[in-house]
C-alpha positions as protocol buffer text, in pm:
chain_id: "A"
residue {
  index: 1
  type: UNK
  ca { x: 3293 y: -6 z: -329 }
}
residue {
  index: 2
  type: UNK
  ca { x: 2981 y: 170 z: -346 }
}
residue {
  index: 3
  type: UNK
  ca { x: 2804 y: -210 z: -425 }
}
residue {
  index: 4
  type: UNK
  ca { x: 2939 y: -326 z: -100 }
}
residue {
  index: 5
  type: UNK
  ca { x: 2806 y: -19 z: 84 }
}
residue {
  index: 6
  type: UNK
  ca { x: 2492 y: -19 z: -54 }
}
residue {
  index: 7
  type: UNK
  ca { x: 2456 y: -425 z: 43 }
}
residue {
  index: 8
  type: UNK
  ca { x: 2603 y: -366 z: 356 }
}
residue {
  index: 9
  type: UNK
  ca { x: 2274 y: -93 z: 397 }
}
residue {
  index: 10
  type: UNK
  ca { x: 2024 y: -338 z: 318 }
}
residue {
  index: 11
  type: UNK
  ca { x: 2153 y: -653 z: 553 }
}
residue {
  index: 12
  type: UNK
  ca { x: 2176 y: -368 z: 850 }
}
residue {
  index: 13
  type: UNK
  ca { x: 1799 y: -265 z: 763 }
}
residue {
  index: 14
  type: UNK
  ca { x: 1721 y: -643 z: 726 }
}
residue {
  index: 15
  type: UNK
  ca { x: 1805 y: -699 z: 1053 }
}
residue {
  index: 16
  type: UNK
  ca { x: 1657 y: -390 z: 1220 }
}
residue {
  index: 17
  type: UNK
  ca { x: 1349 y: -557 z: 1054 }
}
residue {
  index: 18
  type: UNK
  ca { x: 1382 y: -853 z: 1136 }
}
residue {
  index: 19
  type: UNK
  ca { x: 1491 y: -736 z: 1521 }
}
residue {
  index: 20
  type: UNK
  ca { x: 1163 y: -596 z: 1500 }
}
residue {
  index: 21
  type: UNK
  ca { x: 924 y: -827 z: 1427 }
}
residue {
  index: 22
  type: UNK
  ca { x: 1074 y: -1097 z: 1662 }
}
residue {
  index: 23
  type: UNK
  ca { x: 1010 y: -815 z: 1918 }
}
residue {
  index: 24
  type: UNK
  ca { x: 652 y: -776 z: 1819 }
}
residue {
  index: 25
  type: UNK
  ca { x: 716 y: -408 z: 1773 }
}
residue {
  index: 26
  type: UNK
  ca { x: 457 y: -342 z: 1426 }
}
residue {
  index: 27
  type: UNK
  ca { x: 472 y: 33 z: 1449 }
}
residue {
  index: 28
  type: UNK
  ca { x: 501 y: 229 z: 1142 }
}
residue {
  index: 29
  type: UNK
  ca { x: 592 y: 595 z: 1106 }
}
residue {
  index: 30
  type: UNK
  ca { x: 302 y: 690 z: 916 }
}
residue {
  index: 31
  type: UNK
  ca { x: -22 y: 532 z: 808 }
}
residue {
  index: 32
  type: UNK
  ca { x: 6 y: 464 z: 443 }
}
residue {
  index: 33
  type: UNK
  ca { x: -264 y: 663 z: 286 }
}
residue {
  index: 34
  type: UNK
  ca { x: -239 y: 515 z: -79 }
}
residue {
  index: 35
  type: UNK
  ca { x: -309 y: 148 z: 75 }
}
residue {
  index: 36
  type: UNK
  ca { x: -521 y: 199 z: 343 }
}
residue {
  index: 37
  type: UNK
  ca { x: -819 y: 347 z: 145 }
}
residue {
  index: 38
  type: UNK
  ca { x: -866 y: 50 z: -28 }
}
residue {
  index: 39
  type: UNK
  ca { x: -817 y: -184 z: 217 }
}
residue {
  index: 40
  type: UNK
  ca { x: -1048 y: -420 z: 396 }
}
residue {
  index: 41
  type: UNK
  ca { x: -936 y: -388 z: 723 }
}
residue {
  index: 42
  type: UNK
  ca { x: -947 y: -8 z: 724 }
}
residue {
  index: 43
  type: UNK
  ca { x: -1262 y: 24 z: 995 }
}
residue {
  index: 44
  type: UNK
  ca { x: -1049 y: -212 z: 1251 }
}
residue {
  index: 45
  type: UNK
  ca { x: -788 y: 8 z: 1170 }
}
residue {
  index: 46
  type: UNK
  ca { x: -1012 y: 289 z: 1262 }
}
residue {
  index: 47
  type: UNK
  ca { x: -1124 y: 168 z: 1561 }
}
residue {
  index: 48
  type: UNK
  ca { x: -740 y: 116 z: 1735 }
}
residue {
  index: 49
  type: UNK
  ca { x: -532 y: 345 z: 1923 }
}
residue {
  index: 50
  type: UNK
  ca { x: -220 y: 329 z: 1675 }
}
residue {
  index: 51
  type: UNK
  ca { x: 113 y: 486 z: 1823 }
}
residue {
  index: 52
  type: UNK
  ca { x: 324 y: 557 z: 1529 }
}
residue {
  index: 53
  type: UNK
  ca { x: 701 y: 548 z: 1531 }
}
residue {
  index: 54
  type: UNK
  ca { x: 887 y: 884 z: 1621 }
}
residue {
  index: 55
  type: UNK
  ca { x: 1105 y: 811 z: 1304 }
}
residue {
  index: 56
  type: UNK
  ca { x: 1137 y: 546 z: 1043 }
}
residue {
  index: 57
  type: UNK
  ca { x: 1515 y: 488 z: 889 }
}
């Protein structure tokens, strides 16, 4: 039982994902700290106006 919950979980965030992207919405909750300092495109980063997400399930 709990196998089937725990898949039914992951299609159901799979396709709030996937919902998502198709509606171009890229928002995250947070900026990820751990990736973003070593990351290439941190100074166009930078340079946007991000609007985070209010929550992130």
């Amino acid at each position: 039982m709990k196998d089937l919950r725990s898949s039914a979980k992951t299609v159901a965030r799979f396709d709030e994902i996937v919902h998502r992207i198709e509606s171009a919405d890229y928002r995250i909750s947070a900026r990820p700290d751990r990736l973003c300092e070593n990351c290439d495109m941190r100074a166009y980063c930078d340079a946007k106006n991000w609007n985070f997400r209010e929550y992130d399930r």
